[in-house]
Structure formats: C-alpha cells, structure tokens
C-alpha positions as CSV (number, residue, x, y, z in Angstrom):
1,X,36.2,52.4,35.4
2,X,33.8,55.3,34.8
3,X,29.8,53.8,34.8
4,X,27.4,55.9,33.1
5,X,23.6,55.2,33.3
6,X,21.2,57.3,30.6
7,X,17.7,56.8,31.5
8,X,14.9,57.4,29.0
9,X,11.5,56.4,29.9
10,X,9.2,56.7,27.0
11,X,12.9,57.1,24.8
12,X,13.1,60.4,26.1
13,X,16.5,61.8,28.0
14,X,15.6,62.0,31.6
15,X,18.6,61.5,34.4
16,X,22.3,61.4,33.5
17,X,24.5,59.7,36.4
18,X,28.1,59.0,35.6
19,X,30.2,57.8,38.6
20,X,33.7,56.3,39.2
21,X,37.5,56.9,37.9
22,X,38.6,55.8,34.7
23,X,42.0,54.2,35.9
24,X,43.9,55.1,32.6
25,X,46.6,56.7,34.3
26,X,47.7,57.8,37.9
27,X,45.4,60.8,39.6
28,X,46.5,63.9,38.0
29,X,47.4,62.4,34.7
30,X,44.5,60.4,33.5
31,X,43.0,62.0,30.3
32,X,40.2,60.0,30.5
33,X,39.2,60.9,33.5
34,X,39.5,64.7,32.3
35,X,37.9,64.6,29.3
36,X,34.9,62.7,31.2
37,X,35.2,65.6,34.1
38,X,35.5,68.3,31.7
39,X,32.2,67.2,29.4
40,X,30.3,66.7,32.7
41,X,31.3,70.0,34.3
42,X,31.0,72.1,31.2
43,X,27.1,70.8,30.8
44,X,27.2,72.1,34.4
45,X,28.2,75.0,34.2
46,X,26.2,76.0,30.7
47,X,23.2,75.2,32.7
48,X,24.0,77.2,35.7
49,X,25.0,80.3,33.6
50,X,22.1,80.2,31.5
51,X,19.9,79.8,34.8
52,X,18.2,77.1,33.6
53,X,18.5,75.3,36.7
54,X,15.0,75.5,38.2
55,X,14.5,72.6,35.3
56,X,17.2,70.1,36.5
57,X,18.3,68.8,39.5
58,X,22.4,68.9,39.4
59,X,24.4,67.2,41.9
60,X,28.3,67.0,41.3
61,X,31.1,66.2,43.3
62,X,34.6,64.3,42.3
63,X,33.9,60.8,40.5
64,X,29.9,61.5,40.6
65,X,27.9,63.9,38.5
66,X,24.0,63.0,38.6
67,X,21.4,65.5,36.3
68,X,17.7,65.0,36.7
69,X,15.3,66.2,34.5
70,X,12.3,68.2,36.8
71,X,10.3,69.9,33.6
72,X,10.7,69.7,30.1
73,X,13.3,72.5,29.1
74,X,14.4,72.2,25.4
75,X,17.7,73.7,26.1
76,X,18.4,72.0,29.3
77,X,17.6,68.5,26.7
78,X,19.8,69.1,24.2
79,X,22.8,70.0,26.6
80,X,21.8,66.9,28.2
81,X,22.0,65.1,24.7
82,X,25.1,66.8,23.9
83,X,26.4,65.2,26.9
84,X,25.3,61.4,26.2
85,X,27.0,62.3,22.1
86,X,30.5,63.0,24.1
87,X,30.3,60.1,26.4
88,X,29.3,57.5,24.2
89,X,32.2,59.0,21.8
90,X,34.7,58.6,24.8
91,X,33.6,55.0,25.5
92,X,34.5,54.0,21.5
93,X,37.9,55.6,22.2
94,X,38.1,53.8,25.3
95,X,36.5,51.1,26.1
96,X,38.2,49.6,29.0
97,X,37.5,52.8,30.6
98,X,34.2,54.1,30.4
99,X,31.3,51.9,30.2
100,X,28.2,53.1,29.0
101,X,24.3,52.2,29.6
102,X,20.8,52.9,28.7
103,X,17.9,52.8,30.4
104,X,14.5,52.6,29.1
C-alpha cells in the first residue's frame, strides 16, 4: 500500500511524504504505482526546472518521495497543493491502495 502524510500546521501545506508500493499489480505493471510515481516526480521536476528549490527540501528515491517546505514560495505551494488534489483523487479511485492522511 502507498502511505501518504500531508502536514499542515496552522492548516497550511508544509511537508509532503508519500512512501510504499501500491501492490495493484506485479512490478512493472502496476498503474497505481505509476500514476502515484508519475504525480510525485513531475512536482519534482517542475520545481527543479523552475529553480525554485532553494524553498524546498526534495528527497526522492523509489517508493519514497519526501517535500519540505524551508520558506514560503507561492509557486513552490500550489505545486505542492496540486500534488495533495492528485493524490487524494488516486486514493477515491483506489482505495485499497493508497491511503491518505492529514496532519495538523
């Protein structure tokens, strides 16, 4: 199963940590585990090309992808946002393989 954690002190998007394998299918054929891979590294890789990385901490590897607010970035937010929108989307599709949670 795929765990994610969205913390928001104060209600406000701070750390994004998603870790695990979905299970859905075998390695190499699980969508679910793509579509969560793909989400993750395409917030990545926005926030790399548009340099914004002095503003968040990124650390991503296979089955683990961690993003850490250091300074309040407006764009660097709302990719973050955009992020929790398509992983709480994936977990109503399916729910036996993603489990999401928020922290406060």
């Amino acid at each position: 199963m795929i765990e994610t954690r969205f913390t928001k002190p104060n209600g406000k998007l701070n750390e994004i940590l998603v870790t695990g394998h979905a299970g859905y299918a075998k390695h190499g054929q699980d969508i679910v585990c793509a579509a969560v891979s793909a989400a993750t590294l395409v917030t990545a890789n926005a926030i790399l090309h548009l340099k914004l990385n002095d503003a968040i901490h990124l650390d991503v590897k296979e089955g683990y992808f961690k993003a850490t607010l250091k300074k309040h970035d407006d764009t660097v937010i709302k990719l973050l946002e955009n992020l929790e929108y398509t992983l709480l989307d994936l977990e109503k599709q399916y729910p036996k393989y993603i489990k999401n949670q928020k922290e406060g």
